[in-house]
N, C-alpha and C positions, 0 to 999 in steps of 0.2 A: 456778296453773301446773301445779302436780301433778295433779288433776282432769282439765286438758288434756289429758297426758302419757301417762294411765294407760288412758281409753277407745281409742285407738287402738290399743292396747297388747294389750288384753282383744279388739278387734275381729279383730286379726293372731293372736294365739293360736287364737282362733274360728276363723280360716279355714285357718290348721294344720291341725288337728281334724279339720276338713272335710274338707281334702286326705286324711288319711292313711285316713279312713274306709273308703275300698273297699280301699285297702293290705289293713287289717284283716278286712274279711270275706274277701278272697283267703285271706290264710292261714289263717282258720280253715277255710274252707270244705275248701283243699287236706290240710288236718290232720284232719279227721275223713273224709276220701278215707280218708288212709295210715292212721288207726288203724282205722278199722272193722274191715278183718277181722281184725286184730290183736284187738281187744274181743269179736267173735264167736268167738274160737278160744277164749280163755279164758273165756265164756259157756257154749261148746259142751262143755267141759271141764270144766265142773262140774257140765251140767246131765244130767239123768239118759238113758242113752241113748234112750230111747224117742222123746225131744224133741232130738235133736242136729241133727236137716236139720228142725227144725221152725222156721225163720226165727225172728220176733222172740219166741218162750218161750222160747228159749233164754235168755233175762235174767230170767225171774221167781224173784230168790235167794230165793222159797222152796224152791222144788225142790234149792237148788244141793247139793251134796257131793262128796266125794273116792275117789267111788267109781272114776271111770275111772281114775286116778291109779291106788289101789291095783289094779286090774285089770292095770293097765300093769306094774306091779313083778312080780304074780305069774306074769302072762306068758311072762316074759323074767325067769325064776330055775334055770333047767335047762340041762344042758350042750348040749343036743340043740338050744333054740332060741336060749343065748346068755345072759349073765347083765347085767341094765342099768347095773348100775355096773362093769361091765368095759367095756361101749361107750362110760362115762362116762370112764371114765379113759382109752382109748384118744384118744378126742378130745380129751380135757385136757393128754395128753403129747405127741403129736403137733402141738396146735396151737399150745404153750406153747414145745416148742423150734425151730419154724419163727419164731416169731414171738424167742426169746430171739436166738438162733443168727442170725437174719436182721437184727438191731438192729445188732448188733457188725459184721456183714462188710458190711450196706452201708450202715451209716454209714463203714465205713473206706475202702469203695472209692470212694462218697461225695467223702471228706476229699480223697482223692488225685487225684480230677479238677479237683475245685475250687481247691486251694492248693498240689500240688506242679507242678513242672513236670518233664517226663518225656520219652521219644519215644513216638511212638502215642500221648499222651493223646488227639489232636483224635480221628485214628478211632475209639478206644475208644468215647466220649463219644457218636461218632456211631451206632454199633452198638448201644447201649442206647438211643439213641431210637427207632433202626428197632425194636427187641424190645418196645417199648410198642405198636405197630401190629400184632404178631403175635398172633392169640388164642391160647390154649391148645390148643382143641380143635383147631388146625393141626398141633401136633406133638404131641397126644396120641399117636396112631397110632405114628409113629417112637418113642418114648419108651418106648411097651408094648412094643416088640420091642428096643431096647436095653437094658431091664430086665427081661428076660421071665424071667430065673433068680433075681431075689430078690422075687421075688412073695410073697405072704404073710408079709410082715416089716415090722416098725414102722419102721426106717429108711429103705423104699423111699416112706414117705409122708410122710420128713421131708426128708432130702438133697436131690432132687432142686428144693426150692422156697424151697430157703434162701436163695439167691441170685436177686434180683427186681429185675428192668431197672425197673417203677415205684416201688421204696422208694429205690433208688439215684437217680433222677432228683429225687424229692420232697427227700432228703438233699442233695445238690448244690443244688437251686435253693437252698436254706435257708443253707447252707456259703458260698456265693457273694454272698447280703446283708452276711454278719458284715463289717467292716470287716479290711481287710491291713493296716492299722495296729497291733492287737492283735498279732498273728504277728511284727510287726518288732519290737513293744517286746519280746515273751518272746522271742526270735530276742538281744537284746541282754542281757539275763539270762541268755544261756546255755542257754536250752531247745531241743530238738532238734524234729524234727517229732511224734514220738511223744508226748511232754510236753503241746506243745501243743494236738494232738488230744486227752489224754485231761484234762485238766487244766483246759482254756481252753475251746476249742473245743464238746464236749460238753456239759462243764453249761450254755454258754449257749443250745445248741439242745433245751431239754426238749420245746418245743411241735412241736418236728418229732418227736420221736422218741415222743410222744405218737399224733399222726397215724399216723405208720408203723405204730403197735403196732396200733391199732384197725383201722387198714383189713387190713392185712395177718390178724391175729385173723381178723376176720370172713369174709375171705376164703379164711382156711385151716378156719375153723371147721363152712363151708356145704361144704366140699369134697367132691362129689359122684363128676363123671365118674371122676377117676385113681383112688379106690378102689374104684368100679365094676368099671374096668381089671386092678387088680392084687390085690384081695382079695377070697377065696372062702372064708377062712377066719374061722369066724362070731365065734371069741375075737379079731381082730385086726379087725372092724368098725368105723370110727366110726359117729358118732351121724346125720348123714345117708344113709348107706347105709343101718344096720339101720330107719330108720324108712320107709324107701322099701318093704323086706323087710315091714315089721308092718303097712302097709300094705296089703299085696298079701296077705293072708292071707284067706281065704273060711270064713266070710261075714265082709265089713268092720265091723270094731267102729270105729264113727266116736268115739264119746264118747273110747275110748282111741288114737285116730291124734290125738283134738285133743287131748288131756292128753300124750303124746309129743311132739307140737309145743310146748304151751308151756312143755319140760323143756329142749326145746333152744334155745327163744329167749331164755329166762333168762338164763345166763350171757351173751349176746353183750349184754344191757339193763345187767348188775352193773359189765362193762367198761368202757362208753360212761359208763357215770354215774361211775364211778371216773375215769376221764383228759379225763374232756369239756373242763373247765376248759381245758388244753393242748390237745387238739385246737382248740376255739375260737379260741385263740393263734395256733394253727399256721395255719390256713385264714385266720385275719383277715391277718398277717403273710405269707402269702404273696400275698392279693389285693392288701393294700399295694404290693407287689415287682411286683408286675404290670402 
């Protein structure tokens, strides 16, 4: 009986297998798409300049070294062209407290569509899903003339983004799974809405605020057009503006534009690999909800 049992058993698993097989070459295939030039910047990056536009030498680590890199540092060590660990920390404070600053106000603005009840919730609610269909570069323009007197200032590249119609929406759908059960039992202890939010509420949403951090991160981290926009001033550069500037410099040192690329992809790889765990959470947990 067991013999019976078993080769059917072996044959369904076999055709499992089968089935998932082209699954699997799909995504490898689609995965070595998205890393290649990822693998070619950091090839290009070590390899000596002569060989940086020279297609596949670029990967013979015997050649490899830290020459572009250190090129890159001595570059950008004077005040005339800007110092890299001032463009480092510019980025790092900039996108640390859009990102800290923007956890707190919308998850609380979040909390307050989803579980209190108010007048204007419904429009509010509605007004932040039309602001997800508005791109940026719609009211960049207006923005640059509304702020056109604190231009060259680290707060004009934080305030303005702290408050995000998509982290607020992401917070809300998450806010609106937890059961209103939770809320009436602490509501019968005694706890206020404040308690709850930060008590209750909060630590059970980590996988959301995970997501928030990352996306939001990365998209404050790439931030290009607004300091375009509003900074001229080379001590108050992030790190994609001055690599657009190190770029554009004549004649183009490739080996050091690709060793500045992979200084700046760095940290956004340290992030991802730090909160994945909860982002994974967060993204499974909301397609469930879905």
């Amino acid at each position: 009986m067991t013999v019976q049992t078993t080769a059917p058993r072996r044959r369904t698993s076999r055709r499992a297998l089968a089935s998932r097989v082209p699954h699997y070459v799909t995504l490898l295939v689609t995965g070595v798409l998205f890393l290649a030039p990822v693998a070619y910047m950091v090839a290009a990056s070590l390899a000596p300049a002569s060989r940086t536009l020279a297609g596949f030498e670029v990967f013979d680590v015997t050649q490899w070294g830290l020459h572009n890199y250190s090129g890159v540092a001595s570059s950008l060590s004077s005040d005339s062209t800007g110092h890299l660990w001032r463009f480092f920390a510019v980025s790092f404070t900039v996108t640390i407290a859009v990102v800290g600053f923007g956890l707190i106000v919308n998850s609380m603005a979040a909390y307050a569509l989803s579980r209190l009840a108010w007048r204007g919730r419904g429009i509010t609610l509605l007004a932040i899903l039309l602001l997800l269909i508005v791109p940026f570069e719609a009211v960049a323009v207006p923005m640059f003339y509304l702020y056109n007197d604190a231009r060259n200032t680290l707060w004009i590249q934080i305030v303005p983004f702290i408050g995000n119609a998509l982290s607020i929406f992401l917070f809300y759908s998450f806010f609106s799974g937890i059961p209103r059960s939770i809320d009436e039992a602490a509501k019968m202890d005694g706890a206020g809405p404040w308690r709850i939010f930060w008590r209750i509420v909060a630590p059970m949403s980590k996988p959301a605020y995970a997501s928030v951090a990352i996306l939001t991160f990365l998209t404050q981290w790439g931030s290009f057009l607004w300091p375009v926009l509003m900074i001229s001033d080379p001590n108050l550069r992030p790190l994609p503006l001055q690599i657009s500037v190190f770029a554009g410099q004549l004649p183009p040192a490739w080996g050091q534009v690709m060793a500045f690329g992979v200084l700046l992809v760095v940290p956004v790889i340290v992030v991802f690999l730090t909160f994945q765990r909860w982002f994974i959470e967060g993204v499974a947990s909301s397609a469930v909800k879905g």
